[in-house]
Each structure stands twice: as C-alpha cells, then as structure tokens.
C-alpha positions as CSV (number, residue, x, y, z in Angstrom):
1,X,0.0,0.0,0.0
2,X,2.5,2.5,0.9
3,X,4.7,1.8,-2.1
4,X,1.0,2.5,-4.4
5,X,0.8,5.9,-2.4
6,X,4.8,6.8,-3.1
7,X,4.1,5.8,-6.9
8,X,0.7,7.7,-6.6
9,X,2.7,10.6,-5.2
10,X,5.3,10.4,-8.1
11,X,3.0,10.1,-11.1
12,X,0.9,12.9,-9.4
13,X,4.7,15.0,-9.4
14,X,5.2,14.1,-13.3
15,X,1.9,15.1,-14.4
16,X,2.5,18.6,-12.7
17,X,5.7,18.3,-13.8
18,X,4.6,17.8,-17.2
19,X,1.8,20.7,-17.2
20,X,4.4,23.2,-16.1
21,X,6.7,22.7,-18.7
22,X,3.9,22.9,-21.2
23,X,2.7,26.1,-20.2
24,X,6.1,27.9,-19.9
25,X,6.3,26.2,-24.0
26,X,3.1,28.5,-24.3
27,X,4.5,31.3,-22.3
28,X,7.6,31.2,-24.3
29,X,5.9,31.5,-27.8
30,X,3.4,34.2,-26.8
31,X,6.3,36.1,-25.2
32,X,8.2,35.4,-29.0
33,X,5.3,37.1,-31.1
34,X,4.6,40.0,-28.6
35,X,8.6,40.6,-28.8
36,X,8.3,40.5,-32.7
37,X,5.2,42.4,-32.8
38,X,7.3,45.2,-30.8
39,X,10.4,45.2,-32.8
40,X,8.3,45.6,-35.7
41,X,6.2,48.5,-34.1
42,X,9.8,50.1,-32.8
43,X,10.8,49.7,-37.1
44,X,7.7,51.4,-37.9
45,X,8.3,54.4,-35.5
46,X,12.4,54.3,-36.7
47,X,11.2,54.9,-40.2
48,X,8.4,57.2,-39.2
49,X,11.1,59.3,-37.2
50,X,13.5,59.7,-40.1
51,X,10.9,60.8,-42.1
52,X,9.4,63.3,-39.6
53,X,13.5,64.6,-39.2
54,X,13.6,65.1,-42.8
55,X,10.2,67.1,-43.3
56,X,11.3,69.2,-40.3
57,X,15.1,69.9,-41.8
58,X,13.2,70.4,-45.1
59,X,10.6,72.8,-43.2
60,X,12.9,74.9,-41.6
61,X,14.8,76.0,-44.6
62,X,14.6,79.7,-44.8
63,X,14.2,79.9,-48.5
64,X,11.1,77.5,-47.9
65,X,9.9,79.0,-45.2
66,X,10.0,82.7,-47.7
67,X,8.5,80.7,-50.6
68,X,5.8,79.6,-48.6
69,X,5.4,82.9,-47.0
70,X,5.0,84.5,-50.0
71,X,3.1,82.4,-52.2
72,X,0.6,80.7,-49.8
73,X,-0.4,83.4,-47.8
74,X,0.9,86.7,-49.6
75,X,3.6,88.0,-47.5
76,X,6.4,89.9,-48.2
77,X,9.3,91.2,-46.2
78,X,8.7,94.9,-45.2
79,X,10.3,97.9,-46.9
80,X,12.2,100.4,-44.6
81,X,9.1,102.8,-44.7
82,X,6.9,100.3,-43.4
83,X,8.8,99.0,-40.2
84,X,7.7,100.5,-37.1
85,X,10.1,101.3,-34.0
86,X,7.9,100.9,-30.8
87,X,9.7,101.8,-27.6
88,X,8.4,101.8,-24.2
C-alpha cells in the first residue's frame, strides 16, 4: 500500500511536472510574437522618425519658409518705410 501511495505521489509530481513545462512552452511562444510584434512596431516608429526629421530639416529651410510665405499666404518682407520702432 504504501509503495502504491509513493508511486501515486510520483505520477501525481510528473503530471505537474509535465503541465508546467507545457505552459512555460506556451508562455515562451506568446512572449516570442509579442517581442516580434514590438520590434516591428519600434521599425515602424524608426522609419516614421526619419521621415518626420527630414520634413522638419526640409521645413525649416529659410528659403522655404519665404516661398511659402510668399506664395501661400501673400507676405512679403517689409520695406524700410513700413517697419515701425515701438519703444516703451
């Protein structure tokens, strides 16, 4: 009797045994695709960034900057006549 309890005991210790290592298989995996998922969101956002850094070093240009000025909403650089000195 006591050696059916000890091999009860041991099968019992296997099958837990067993379990465990199947759900840390399952842990692994989903833990593999959410890694993947956030490398490829973290490549997304790279690319994204470089092209935000290039439309902002593209945007800051001075000549742009006049050009659009000028042709989208019809300003022009004052003459000397038209600059007023305000001092307080």
């Amino acid at each position: 009797m006591r050696i059916l309890l000890m091999l009860g005991g041991l099968v019992f210790t296997l099958a837990v045994g067993a379990v465990q290592v199947a759900e840390s298989g399952y842990q692994a995996k989903r833990l593999m695709s959410q890694i993947q998922s956030v490398k490829s969101e973290r490549d997304q956002m790279r690319l994204q960034w470089s092209q935000l850094v290039l439309e902002e070093s593209t945007l800051t240009d001075e000549a742009i900057i006049y050009q659009v000025a000028e042709k989208r909403l019809g300003m022009a650089l004052p003459t000397a006549q038209q600059v007023v000195y305000r001092v307080e």
